[in-house]
C-alpha positions as CSV (number, residue, x, y, z in Angstrom):
1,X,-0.5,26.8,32.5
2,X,2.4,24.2,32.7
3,X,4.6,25.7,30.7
4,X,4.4,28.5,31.5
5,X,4.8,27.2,35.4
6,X,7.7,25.2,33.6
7,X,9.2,28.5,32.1
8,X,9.4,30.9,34.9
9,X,10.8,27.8,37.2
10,X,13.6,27.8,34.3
11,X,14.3,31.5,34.3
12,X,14.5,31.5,37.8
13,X,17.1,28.5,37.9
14,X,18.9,30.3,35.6
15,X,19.2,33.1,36.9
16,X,20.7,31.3,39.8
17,X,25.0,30.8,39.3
18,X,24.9,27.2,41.1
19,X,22.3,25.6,38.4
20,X,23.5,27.2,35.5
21,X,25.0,24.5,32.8
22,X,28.4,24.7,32.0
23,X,27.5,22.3,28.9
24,X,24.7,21.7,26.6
25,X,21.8,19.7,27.1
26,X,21.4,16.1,25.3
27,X,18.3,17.6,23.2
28,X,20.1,20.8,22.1
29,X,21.1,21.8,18.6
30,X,24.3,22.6,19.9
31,X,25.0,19.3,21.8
32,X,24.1,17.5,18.2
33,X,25.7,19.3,16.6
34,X,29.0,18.8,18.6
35,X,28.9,15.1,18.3
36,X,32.1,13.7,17.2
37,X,32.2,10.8,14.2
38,X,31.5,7.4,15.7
39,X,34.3,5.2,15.8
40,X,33.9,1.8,14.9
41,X,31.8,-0.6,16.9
42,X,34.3,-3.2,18.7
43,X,32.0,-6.0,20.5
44,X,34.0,-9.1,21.4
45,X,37.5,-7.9,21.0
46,X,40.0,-9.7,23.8
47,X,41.6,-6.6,25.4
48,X,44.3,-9.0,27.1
49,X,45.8,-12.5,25.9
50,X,43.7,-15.3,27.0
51,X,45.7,-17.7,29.7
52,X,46.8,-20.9,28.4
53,X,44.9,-22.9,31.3
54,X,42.2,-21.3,30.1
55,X,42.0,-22.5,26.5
56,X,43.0,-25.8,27.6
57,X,39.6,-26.0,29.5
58,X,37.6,-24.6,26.7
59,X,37.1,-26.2,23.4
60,X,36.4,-25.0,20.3
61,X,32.7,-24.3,18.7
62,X,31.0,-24.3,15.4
63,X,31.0,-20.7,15.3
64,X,34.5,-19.9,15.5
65,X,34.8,-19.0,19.3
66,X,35.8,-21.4,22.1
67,X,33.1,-22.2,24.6
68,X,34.0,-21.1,28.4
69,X,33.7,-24.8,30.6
70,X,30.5,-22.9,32.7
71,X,28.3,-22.7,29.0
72,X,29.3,-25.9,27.6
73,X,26.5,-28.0,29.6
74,X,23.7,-25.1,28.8
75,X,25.0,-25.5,25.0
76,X,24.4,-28.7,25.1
77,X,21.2,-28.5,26.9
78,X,20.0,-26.3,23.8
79,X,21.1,-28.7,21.2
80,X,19.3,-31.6,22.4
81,X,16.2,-29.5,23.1
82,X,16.5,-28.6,19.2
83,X,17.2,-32.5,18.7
84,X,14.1,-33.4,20.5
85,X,12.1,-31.2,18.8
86,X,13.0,-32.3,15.2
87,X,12.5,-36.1,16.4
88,X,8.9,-34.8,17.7
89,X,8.2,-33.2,14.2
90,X,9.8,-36.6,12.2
91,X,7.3,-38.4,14.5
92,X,4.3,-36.5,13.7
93,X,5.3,-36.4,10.0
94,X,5.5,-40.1,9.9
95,X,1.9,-39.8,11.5
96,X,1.0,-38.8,8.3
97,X,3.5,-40.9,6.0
98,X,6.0,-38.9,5.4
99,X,9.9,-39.6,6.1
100,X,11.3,-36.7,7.8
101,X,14.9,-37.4,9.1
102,X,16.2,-36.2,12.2
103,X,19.7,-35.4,13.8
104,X,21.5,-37.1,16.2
105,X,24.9,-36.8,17.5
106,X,27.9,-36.8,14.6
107,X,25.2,-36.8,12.4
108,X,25.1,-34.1,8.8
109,X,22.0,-34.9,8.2
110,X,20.0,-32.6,5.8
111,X,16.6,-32.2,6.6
112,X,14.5,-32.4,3.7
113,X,11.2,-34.6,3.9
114,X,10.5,-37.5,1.3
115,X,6.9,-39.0,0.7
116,X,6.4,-42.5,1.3
């Protein structure tokens, strides 16, 4: 009974020149078909030159970008989080005699654990 509610309610508002669409619907053959090519996907491109001031506040990160001033404090909130998280699990494994090493600051320390 819906649709068929649903179907007349659609003839109607077509019938009507104010509701008609002047372009396809989004779930239309014709509206997918129409779709152009996508163009490719630009996420972090600088659309104006960065001010000097500005780099001079930032610095630079391990992952290529400079860090803005406001994330440089939650950055390093994170990385000592992860820090006290591998000197939690170096403590455990000692616990149960292992040597686990840990990171600290400056340090390149690979983390492979060594029997005792």
């Amino acid at each position: 009974m819906r649709d068929a509610i649903s179907r007349a309610l659609v003839r109607v508002l077509d019938v009507l020149p104010w509701t008609r669409r002047t372009s396809p619907g989004r779930h239309t053959v014709q509206y997918l078909a129409d779709r152009p090519e996508p163009g490719p996907l630009v996420i972090c491109a600088a659309r104006t030159p960065v001010p000097v001031h500005v780099l001079a506040r930032s610095v630079p990160s391990p992952w290529g970008h400079r860090v803005p001033p406001y994330l440089r404090d939650w950055i390093g909130e994170q990385e000592e989080r992860e820090r006290q998280h591998e000197r939690r699990a170096a403590v455990a494994a000692a616990t149960l005699g292992l040597d686990l090493p840990f990171t600290f600051d400056g340090s390149d320390v690979a983390r492979v654990g060594v029997s005792a």
